[in-house]
C-alpha positions as CSV (number, residue, x, y, z in Angstrom):
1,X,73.7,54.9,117.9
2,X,73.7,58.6,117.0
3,X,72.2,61.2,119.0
4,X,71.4,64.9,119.9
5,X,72.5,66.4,123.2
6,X,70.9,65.4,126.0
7,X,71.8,66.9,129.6
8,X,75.1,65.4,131.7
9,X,74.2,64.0,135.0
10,X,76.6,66.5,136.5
11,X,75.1,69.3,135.1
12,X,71.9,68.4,136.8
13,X,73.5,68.3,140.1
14,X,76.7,70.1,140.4
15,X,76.8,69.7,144.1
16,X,77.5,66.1,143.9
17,X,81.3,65.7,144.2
18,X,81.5,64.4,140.5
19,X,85.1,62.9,139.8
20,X,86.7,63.3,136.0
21,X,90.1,62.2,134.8
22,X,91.9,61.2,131.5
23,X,92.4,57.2,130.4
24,X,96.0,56.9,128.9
25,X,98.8,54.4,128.6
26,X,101.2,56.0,129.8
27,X,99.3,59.2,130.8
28,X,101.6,60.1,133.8
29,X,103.1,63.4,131.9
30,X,99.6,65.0,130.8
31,X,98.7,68.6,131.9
32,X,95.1,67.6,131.7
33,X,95.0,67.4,135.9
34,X,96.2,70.6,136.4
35,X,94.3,72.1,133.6
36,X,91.0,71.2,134.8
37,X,91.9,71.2,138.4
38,X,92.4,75.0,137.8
39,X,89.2,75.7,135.9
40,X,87.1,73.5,138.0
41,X,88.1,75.9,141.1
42,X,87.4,78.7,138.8
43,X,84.3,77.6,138.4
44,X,83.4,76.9,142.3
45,X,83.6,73.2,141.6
46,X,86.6,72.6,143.5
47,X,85.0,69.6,145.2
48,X,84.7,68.3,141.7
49,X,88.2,66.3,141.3
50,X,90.2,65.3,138.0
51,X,92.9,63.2,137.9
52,X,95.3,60.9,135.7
53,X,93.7,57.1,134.9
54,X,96.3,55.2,133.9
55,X,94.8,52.2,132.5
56,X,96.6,49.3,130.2
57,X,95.0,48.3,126.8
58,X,93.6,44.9,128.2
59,X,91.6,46.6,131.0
60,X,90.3,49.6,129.7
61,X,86.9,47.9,128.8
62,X,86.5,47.0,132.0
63,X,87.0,50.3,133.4
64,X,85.1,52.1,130.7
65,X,82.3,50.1,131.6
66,X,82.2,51.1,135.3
67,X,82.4,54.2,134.8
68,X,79.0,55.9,135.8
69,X,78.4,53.9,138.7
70,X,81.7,54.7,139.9
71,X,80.7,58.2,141.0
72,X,82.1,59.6,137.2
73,X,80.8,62.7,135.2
74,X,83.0,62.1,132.7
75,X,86.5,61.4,131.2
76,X,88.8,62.5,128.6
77,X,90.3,59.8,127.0
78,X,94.0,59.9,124.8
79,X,96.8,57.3,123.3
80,X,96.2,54.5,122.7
81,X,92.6,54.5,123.9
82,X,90.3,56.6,121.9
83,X,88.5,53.6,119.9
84,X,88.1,51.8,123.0
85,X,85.9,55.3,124.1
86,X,84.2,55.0,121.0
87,X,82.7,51.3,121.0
88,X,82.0,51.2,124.8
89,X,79.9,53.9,124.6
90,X,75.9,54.2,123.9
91,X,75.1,57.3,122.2
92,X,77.4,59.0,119.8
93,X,77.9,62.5,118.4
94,X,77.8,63.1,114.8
95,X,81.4,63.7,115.0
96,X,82.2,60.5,117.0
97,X,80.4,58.5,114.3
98,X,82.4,60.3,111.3
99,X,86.1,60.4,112.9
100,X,86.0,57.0,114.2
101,X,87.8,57.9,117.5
102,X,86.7,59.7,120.3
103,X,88.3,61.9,123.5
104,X,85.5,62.5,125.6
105,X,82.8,60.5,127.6
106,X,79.8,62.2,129.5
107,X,77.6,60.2,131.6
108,X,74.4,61.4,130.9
109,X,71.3,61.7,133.0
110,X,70.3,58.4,132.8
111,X,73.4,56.7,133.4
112,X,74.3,56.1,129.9
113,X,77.7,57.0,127.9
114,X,78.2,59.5,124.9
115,X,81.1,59.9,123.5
116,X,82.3,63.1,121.6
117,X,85.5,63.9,119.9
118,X,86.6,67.6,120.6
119,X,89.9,67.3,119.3
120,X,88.0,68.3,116.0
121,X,86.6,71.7,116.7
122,X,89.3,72.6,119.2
123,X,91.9,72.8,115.7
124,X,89.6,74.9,114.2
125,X,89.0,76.5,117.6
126,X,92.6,77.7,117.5
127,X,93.7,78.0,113.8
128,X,93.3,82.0,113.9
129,X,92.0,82.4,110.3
130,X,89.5,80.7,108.5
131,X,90.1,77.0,107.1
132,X,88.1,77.6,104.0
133,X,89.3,77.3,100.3
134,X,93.0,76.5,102.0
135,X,95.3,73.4,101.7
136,X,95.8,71.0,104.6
137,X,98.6,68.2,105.3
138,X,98.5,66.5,108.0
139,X,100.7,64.1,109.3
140,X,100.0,60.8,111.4
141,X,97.2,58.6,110.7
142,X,96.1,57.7,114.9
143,X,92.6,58.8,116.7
144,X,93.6,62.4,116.7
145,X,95.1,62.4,112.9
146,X,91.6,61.1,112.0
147,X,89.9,64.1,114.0
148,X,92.0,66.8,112.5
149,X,91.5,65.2,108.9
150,X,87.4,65.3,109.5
151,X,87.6,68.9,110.9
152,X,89.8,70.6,108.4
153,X,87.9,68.7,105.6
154,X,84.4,69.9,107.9
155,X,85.6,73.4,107.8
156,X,86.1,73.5,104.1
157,X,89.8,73.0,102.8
158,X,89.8,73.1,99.4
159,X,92.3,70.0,100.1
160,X,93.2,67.8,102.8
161,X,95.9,65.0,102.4
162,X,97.4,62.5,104.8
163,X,101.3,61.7,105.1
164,X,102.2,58.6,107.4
165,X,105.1,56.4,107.6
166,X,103.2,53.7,107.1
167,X,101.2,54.6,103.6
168,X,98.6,52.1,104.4
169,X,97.5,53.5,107.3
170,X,97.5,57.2,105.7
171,X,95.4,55.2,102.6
172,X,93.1,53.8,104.8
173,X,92.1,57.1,106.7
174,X,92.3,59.2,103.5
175,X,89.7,56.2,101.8
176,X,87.5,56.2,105.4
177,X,87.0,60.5,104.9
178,X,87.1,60.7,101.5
179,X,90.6,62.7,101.4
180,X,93.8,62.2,99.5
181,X,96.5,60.3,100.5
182,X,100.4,61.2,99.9
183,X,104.1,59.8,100.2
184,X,105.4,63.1,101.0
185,X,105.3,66.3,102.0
186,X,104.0,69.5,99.9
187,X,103.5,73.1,100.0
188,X,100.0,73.0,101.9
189,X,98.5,76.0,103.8
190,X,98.1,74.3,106.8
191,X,100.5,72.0,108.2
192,X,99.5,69.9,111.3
193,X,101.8,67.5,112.9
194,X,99.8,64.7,115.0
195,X,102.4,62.3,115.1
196,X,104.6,61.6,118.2
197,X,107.6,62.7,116.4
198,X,109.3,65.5,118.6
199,X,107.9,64.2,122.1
200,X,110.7,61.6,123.5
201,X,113.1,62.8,121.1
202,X,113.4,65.9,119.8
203,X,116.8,65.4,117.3
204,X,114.8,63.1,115.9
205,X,111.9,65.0,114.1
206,X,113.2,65.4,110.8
207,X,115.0,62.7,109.9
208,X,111.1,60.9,110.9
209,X,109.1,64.0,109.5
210,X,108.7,64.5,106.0
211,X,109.6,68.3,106.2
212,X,112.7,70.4,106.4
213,X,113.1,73.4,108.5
214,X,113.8,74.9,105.2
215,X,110.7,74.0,103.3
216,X,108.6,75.5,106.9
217,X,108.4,78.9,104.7
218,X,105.9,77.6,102.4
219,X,103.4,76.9,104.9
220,X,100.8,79.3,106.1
221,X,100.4,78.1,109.6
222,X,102.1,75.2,111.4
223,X,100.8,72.9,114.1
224,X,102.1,70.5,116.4
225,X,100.1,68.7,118.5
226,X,103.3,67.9,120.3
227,X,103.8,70.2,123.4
228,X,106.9,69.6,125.5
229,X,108.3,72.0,128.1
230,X,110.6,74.8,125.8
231,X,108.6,73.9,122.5
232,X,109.4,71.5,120.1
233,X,112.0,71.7,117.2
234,X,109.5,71.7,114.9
235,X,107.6,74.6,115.5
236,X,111.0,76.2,116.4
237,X,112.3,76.0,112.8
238,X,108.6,77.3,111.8
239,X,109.0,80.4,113.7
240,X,112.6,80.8,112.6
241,X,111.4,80.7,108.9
242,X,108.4,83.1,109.5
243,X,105.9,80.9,109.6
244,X,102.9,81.1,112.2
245,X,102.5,78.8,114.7
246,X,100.0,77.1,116.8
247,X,101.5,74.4,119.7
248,X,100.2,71.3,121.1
249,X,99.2,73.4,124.4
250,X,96.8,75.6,122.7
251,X,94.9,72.7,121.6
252,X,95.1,71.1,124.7
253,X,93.3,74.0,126.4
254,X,90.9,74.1,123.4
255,X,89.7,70.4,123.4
256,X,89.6,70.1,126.9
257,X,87.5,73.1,127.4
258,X,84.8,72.0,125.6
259,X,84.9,68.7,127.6
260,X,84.4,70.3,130.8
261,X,81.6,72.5,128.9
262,X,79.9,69.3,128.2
263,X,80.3,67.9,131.7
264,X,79.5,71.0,133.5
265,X,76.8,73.0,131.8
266,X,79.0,75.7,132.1
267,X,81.6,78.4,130.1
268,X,85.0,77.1,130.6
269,X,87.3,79.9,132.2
270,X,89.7,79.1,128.9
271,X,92.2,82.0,130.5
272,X,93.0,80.1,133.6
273,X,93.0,76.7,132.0
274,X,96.0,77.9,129.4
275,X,97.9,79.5,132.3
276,X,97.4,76.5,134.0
277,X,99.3,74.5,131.4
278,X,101.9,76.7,130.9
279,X,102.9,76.4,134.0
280,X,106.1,74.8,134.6
């Protein structure tokens, strides 16, 4: 079911030495740890502690499941488990509901599990200029291409599309929020890249992209959720064609701040958390 906010457990008692972490598969090369482990001492919750889940496909029910009763606050939750989040929780936000997919879990003060989706307002979070009356492409059709879709369509884009290699996946997102659907790339406002495409293999992103480094220009802003130590090629060629850009890090820090909002009751010392991040 849907619900309003009710309180976290942990905020109610901050002393308790609350753990956190982030369910992936794989999940070994996320900056999430470090991130939070920095803005939880900020904070003078050092005896909090975050960590790395890594958790396969056919168990993550099981450990979803145990989660308050195994001394959890909360989690974060990424590839390829965010609809798992969604269906073992109890409550769900608004947003939750609407995207389909969620990244974060809060035990609440009664034991049972909300689930939120913060990707969402953490785009918005770090666009730098209103999303109103622009165009929006965005590419990927996975739990956080569905967020972005919902928030830039939330925020009032005059148009949002989807691109994915495989069109039937971009249809049936674009049917599922009421957005359009294309086969290839245009001159939108906003460009936001929430594929893969760029992480494993960087000299592969555009012959698997639907862009050229060229065509960059005729976006406003560009954004790749991708984030890789020295950038990533496509936000690279964006820069080098004078185009704005926003990385994968800056959402990162966005997203996950509000998460550890939720969790802790508290303002999230977004400063440290990006240094933290950035941090090779």
């Amino acid at each position: 079911m849907t619900g309003g906010r009710r309180p976290s457990a942990a905020a109610a008692d901050p002393g308790r030495g609350w753990r956190l972490g982030v369910f992936g598969w794989p999940v070994a090369h996320s900056r999430s740890p470090a991130m939070h482990t920095a803005a939880l001492e900020s904070l003078g919750l050092g005896h909090w502690r975050y960590g790395a889940l890594p958790v396969p496909p056919e168990r993550i029910d099981a450990a979803l499941a145990a989660l308050a009763e195994s001394g959890f606050a909360g989690a974060n939750v990424t590839i390829p488990h965010k609809h798992h989040a969604l269906r073992a929780a109890d409550v769900l936000t608004p947003a939750a509901a609407e995207i389909g997919a969620a990244n974060t879990l809060t035990v609440l003060g009664d034991g049972t599990l909300e689930a939120d989706n913060t990707d969402a307002p953490g785009l918005i979070d770090v666009l730098g200029e209103p999303a109103a009356g622009r165009t929006a492409l965005v590419l990927g059709a996975g739990g956080s291409a569905r967020a972005c879709v919902w928030a830039l369509r939330e925020a009032g884009c005059s148009r949002v599309a989807v691109w994915n290699r495989t069109t039937a996946r971009a249809t049936e997102l674009a049917d599922d929020l009421g957005v359009d659907a294309v086969t290839d790339a245009f001159a939108a406002d906003l460009l936001v890249n929430c594929t893969s495409v760029g992480l494993h293999d960087p000299a592969e992103t555009f012959d698997l992209l639907p862009v050229a480094p060229a065509g960059l220009a005729d976006h406003r802003v560009v954004v790749d959720l991708v984030y890789r130590s020295g950038g990533t090629p496509l936000l690279h060629a964006a820069e080098a064609a004078g185009t704005r850009t926003v990385d994968g890090l800056a959402i990162l820090v966005a997203q996950g701040a509000r998460s550890l909002e939720r969790w802790t009751g508290r303002p999230a010392p977004r400063d440290v958390m990006d240094a933290a991040v950035r941090r090779d």
